[in-house]
N, CA, C and O atoms as a CHARMM CRD file, in Angstrom:
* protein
*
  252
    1    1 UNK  N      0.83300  -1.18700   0.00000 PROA 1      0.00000
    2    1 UNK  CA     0.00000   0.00000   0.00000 PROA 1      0.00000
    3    1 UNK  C      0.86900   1.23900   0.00000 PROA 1      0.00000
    4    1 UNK  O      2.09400   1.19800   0.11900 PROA 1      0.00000
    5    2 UNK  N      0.00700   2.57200  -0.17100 PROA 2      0.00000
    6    2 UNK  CA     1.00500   3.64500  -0.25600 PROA 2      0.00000
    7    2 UNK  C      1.50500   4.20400   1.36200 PROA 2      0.00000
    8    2 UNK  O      1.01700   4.03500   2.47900 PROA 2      0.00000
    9    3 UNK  N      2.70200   4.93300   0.86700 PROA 3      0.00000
   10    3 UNK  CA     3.17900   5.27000   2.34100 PROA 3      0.00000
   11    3 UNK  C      4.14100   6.89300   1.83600 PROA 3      0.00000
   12    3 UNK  O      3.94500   7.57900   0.83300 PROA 3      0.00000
   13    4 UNK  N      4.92200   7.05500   2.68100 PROA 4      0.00000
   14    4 UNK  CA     5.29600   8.42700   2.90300 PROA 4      0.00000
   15    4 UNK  C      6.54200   8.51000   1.74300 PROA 4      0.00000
   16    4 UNK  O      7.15900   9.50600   1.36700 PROA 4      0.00000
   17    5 UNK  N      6.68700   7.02200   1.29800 PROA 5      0.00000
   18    5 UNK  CA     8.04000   7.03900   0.32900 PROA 5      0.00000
   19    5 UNK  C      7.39000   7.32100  -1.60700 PROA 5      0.00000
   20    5 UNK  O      7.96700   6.92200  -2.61900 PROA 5      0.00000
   21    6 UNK  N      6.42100   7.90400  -1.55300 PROA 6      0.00000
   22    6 UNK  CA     5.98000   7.76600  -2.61700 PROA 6      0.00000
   23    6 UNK  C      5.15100   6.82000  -3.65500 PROA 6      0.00000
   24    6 UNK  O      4.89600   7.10600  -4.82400 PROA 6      0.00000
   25    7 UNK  N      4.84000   5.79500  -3.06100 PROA 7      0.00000
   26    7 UNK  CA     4.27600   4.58200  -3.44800 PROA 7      0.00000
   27    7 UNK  C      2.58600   5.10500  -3.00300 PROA 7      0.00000
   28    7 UNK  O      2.05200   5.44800  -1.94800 PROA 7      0.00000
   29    8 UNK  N      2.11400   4.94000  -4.48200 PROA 8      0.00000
   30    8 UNK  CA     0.62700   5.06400  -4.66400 PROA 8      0.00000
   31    8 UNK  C     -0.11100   4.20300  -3.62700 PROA 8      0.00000
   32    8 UNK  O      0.29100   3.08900  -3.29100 PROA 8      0.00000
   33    9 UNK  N     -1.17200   4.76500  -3.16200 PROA 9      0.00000
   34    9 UNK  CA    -2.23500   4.19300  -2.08600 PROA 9      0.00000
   35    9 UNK  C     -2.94900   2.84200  -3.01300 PROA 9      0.00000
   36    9 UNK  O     -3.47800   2.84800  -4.12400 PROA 9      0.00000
   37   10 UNK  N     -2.81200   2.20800  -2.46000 PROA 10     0.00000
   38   10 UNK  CA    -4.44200   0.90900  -3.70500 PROA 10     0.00000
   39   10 UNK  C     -5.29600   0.59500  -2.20800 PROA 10     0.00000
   40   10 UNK  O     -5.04600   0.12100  -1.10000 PROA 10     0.00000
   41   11 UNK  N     -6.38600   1.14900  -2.90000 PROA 11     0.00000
   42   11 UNK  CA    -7.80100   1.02800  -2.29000 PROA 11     0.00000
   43   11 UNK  C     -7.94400  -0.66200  -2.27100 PROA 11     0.00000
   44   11 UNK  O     -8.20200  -1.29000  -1.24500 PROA 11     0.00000
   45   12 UNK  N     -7.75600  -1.20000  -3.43200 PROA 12     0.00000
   46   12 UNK  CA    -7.54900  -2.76500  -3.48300 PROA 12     0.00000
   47   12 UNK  C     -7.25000  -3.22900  -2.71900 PROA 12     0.00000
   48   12 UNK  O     -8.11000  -3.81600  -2.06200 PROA 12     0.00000
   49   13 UNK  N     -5.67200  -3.29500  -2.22500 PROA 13     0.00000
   50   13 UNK  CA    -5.01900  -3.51100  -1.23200 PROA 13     0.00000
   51   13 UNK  C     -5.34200  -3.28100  -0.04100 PROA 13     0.00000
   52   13 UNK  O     -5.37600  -4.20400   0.77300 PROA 13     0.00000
   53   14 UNK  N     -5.58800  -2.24300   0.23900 PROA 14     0.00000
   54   14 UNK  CA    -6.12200  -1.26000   1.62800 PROA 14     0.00000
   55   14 UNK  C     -7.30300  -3.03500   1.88600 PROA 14     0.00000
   56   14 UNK  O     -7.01600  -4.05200   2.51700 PROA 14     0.00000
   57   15 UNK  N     -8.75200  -2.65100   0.97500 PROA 15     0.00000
   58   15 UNK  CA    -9.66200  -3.69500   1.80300 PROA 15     0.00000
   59   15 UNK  C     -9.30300  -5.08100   1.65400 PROA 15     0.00000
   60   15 UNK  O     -9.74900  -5.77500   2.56800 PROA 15     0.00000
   61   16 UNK  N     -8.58500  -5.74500   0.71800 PROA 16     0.00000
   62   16 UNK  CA    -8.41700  -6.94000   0.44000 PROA 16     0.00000
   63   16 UNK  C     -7.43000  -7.50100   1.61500 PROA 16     0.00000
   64   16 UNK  O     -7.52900  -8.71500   1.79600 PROA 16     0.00000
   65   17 UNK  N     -6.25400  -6.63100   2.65400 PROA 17     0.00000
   66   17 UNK  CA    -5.73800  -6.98600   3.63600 PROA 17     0.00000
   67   17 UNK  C     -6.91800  -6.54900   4.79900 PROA 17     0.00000
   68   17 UNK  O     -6.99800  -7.13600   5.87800 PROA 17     0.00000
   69   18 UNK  N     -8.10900  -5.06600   4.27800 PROA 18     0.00000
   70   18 UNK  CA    -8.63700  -5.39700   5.57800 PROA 18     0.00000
   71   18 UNK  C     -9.40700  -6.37500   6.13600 PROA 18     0.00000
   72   18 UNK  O     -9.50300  -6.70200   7.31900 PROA 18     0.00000
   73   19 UNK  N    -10.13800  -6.96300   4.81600 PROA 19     0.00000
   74   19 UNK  CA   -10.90900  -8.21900   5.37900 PROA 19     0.00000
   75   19 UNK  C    -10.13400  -9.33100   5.72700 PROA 19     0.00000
   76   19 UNK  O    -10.29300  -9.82700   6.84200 PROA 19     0.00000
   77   20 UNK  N     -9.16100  -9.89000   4.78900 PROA 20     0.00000
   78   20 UNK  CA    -8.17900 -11.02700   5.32600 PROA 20     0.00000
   79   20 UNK  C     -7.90000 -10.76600   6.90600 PROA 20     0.00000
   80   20 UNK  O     -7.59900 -11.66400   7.69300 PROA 20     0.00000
   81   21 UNK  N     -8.04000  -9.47600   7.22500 PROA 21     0.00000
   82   21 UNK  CA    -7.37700  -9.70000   8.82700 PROA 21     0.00000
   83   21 UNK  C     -8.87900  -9.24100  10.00200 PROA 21     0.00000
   84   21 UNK  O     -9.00400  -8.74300  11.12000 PROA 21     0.00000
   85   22 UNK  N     -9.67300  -9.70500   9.05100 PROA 22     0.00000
   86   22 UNK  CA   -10.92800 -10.11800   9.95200 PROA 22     0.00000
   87   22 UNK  C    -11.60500  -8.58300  10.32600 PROA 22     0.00000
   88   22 UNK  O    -12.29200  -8.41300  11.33400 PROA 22     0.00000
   89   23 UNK  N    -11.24800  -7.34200   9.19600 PROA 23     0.00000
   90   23 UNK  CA   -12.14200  -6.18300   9.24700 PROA 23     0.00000
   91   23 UNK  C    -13.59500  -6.54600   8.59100 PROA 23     0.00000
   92   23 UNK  O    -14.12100  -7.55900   8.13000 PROA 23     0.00000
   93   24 UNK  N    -13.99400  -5.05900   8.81200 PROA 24     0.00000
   94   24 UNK  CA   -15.40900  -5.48500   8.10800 PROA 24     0.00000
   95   24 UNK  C    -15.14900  -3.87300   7.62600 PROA 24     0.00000
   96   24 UNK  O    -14.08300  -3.26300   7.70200 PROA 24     0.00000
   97   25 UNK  N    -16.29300  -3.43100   7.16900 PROA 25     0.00000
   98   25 UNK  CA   -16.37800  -2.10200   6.26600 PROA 25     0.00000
   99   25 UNK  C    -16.71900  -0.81800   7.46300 PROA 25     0.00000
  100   25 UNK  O    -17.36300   0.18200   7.14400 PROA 25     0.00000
  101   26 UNK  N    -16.44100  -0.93000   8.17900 PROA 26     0.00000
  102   26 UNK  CA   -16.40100   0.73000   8.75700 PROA 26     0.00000
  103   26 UNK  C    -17.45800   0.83100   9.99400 PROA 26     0.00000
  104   26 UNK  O    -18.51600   0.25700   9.73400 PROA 26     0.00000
  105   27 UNK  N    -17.42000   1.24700  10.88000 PROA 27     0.00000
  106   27 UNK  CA   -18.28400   1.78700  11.60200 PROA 27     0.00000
  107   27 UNK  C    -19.30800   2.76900  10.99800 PROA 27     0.00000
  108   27 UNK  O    -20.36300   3.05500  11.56200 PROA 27     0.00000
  109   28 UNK  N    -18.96000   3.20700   9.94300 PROA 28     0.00000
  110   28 UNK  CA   -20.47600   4.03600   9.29500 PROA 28     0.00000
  111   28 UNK  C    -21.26000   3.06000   8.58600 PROA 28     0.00000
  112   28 UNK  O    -22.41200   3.17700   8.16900 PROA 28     0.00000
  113   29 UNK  N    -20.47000   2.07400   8.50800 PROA 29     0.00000
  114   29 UNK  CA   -21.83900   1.15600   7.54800 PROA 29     0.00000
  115   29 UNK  C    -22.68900   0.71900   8.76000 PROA 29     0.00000
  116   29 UNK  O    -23.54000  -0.10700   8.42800 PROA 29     0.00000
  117   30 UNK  N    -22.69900   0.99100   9.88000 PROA 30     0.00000
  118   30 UNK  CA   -23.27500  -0.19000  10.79900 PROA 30     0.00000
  119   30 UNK  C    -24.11400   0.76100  12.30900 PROA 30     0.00000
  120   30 UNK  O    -23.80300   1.82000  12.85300 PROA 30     0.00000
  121   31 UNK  N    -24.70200   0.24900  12.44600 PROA 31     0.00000
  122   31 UNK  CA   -25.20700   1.42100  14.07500 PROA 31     0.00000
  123   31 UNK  C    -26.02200   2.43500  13.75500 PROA 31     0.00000
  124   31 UNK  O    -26.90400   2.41800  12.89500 PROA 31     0.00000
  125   32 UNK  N    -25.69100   3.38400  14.51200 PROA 32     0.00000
  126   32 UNK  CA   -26.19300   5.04900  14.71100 PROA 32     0.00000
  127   32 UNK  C    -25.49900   5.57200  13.67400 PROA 32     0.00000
  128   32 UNK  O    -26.19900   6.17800  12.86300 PROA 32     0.00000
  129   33 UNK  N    -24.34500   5.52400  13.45100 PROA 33     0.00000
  130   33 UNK  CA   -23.51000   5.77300  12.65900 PROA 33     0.00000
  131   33 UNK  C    -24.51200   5.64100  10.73000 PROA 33     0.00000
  132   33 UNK  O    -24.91900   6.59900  10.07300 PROA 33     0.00000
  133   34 UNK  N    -24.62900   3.83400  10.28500 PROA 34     0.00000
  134   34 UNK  CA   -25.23200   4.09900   9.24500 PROA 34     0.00000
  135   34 UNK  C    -26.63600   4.89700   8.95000 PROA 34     0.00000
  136   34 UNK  O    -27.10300   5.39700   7.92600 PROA 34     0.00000
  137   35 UNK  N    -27.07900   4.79800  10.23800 PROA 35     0.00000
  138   35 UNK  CA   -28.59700   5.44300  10.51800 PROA 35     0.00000
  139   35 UNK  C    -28.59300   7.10300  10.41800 PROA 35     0.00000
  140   35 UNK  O    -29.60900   7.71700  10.09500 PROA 35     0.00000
  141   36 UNK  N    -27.58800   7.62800  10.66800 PROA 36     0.00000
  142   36 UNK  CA   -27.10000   9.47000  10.54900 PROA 36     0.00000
  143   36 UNK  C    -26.94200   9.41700   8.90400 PROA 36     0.00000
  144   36 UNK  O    -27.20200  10.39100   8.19700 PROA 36     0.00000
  145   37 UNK  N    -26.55100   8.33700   8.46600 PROA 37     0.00000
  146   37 UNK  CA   -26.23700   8.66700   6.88500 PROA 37     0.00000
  147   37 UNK  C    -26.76500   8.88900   5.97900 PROA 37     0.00000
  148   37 UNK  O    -26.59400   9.62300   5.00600 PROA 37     0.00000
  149   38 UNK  N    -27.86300   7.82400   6.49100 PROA 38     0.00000
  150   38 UNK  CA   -28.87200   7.61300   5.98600 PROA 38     0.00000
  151   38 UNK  C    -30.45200   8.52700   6.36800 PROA 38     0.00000
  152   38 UNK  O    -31.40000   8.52100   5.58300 PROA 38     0.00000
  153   39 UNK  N    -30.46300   9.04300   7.30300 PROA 39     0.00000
  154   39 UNK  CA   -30.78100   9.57600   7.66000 PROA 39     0.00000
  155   39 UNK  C    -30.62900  11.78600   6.69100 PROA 39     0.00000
  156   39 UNK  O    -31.40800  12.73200   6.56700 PROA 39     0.00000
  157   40 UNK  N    -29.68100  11.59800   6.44300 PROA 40     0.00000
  158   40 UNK  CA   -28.76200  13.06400   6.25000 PROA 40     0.00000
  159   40 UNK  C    -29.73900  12.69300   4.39100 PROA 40     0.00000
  160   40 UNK  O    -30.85900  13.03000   4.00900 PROA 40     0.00000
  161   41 UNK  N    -28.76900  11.99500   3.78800 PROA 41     0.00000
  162   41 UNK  CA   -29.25800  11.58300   2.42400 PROA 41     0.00000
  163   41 UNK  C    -30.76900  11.61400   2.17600 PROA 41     0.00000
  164   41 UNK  O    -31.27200  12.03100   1.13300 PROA 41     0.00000
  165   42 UNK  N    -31.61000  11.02400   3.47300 PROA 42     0.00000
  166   42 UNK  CA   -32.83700  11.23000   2.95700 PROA 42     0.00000
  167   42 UNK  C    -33.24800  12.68200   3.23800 PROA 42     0.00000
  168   42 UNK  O    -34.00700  13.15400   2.39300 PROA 42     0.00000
  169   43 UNK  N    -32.89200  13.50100   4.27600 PROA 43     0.00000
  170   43 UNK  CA   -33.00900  15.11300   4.67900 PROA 43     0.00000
  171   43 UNK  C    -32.95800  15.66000   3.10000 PROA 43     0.00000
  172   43 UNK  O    -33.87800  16.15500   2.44900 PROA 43     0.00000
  173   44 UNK  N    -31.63800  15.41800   2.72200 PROA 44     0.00000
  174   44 UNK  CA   -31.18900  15.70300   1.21500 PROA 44     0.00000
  175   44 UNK  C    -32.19500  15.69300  -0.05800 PROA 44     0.00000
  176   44 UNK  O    -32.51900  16.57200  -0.85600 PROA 44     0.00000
  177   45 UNK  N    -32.45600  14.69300   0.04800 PROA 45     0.00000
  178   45 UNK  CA   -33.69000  14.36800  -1.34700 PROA 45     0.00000
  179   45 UNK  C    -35.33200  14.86400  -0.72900 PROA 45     0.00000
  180   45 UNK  O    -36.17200  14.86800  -1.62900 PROA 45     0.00000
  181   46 UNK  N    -35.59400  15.06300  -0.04900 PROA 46     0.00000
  182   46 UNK  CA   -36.87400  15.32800   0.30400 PROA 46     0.00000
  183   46 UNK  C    -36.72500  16.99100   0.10000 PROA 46     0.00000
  184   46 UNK  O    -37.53400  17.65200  -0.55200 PROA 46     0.00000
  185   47 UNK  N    -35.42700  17.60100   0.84300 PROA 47     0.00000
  186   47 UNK  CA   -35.18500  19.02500   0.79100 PROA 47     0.00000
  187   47 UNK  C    -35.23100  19.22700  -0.74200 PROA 47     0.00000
  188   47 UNK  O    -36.07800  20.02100  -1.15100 PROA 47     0.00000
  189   48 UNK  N    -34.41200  18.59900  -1.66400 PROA 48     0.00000
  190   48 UNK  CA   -33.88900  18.94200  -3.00800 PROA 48     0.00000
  191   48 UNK  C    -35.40400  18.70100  -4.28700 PROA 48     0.00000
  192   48 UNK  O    -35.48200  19.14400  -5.43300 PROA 48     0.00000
  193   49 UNK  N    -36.49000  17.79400  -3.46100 PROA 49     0.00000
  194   49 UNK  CA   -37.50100  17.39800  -4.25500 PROA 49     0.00000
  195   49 UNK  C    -37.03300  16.22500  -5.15900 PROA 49     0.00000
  196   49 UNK  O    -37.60800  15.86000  -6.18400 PROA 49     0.00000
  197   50 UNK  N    -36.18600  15.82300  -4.76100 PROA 50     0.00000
  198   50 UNK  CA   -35.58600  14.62900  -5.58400 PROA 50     0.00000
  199   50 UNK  C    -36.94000  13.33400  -5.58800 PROA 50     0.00000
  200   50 UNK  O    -37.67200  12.72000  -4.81100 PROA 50     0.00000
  201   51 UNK  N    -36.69100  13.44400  -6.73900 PROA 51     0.00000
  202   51 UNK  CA   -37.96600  11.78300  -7.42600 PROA 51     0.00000
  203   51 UNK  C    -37.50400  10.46900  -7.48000 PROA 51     0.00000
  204   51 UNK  O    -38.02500   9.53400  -6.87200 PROA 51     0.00000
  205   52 UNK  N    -36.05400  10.35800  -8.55900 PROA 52     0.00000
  206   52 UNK  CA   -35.73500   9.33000  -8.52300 PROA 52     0.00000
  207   52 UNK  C    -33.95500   9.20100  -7.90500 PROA 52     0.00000
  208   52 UNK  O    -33.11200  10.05500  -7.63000 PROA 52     0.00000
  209   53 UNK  N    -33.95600   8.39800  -7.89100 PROA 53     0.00000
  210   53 UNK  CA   -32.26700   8.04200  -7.23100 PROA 53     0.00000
  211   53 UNK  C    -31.98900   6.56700  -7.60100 PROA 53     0.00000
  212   53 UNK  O    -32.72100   5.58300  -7.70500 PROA 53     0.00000
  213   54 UNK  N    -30.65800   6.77300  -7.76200 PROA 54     0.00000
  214   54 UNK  CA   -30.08000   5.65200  -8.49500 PROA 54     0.00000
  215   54 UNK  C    -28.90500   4.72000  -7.94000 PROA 54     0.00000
  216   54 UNK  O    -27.85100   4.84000  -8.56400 PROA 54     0.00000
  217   55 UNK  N    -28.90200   3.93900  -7.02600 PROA 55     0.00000
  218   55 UNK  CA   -27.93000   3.67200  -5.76900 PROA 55     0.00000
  219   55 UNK  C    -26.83600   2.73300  -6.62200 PROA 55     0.00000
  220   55 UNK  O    -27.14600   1.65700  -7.13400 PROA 55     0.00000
  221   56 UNK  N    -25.31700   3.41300  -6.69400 PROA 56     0.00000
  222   56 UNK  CA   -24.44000   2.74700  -7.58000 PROA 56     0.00000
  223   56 UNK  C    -23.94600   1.95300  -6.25100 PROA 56     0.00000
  224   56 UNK  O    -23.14600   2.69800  -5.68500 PROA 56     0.00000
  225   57 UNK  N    -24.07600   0.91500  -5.62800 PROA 57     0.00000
  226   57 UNK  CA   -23.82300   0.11800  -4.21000 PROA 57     0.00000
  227   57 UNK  C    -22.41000  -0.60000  -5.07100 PROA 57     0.00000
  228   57 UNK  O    -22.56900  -1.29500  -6.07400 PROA 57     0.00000
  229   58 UNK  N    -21.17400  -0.32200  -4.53900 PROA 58     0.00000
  230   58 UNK  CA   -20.03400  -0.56300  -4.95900 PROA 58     0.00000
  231   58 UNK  C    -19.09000  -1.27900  -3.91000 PROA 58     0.00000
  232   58 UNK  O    -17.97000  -1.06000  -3.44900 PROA 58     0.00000
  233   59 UNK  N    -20.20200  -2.36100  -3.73300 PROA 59     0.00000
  234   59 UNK  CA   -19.62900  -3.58400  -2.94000 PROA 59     0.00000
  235   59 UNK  C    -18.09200  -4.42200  -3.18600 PROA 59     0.00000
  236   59 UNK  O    -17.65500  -4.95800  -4.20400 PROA 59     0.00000
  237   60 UNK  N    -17.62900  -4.31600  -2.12400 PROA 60     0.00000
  238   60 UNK  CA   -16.09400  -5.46700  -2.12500 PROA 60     0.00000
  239   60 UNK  C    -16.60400  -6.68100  -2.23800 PROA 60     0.00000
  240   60 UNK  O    -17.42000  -7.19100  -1.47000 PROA 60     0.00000
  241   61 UNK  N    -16.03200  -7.26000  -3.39700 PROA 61     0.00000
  242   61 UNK  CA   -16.30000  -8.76200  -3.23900 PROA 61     0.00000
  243   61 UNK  C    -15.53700  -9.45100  -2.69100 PROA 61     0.00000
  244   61 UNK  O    -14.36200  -9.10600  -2.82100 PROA 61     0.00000
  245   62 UNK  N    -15.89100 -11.06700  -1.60500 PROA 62     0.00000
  246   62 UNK  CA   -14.54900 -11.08200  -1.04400 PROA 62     0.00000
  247   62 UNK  C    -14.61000 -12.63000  -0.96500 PROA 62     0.00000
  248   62 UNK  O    -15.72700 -12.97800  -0.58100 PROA 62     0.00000
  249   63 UNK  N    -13.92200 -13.49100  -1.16100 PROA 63     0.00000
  250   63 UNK  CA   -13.45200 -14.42600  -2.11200 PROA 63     0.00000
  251   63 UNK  C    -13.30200 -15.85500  -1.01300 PROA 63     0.00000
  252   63 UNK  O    -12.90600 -16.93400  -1.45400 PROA 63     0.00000
């Protein structure tokens, strides 16, 4: 992964060691936490009059 020596970050890398070492996806996906998010987003579309929405869900697949 990337570090302070110039070596590019990989997002790849980043989750593919975080799940191998028994992570999961974040404290915002989960709790009070996903519930504020979700919560905010819907504030968002009701404020904006938004009709339709289109959820690009850009799941890790994990093997």
């Amino acid at each position: 992964m990337g570090d302070k020596t110039g070596e590019k970050f990989s997002y790849i890398d980043y989750w593919e060691e975080n799940y191998a070492n028994g992570g999961n996806s974040g404290n915002g996906s989960y709790g009070v936490l996903a519930q504020f998010k979700g919560d905010v987003i819907n504030q968002f579309i009701n404020k904006k009059q938004i009709h339709t929405v289109i959820d690009l869900d850009v799941a890790m697949e994990t093997n």
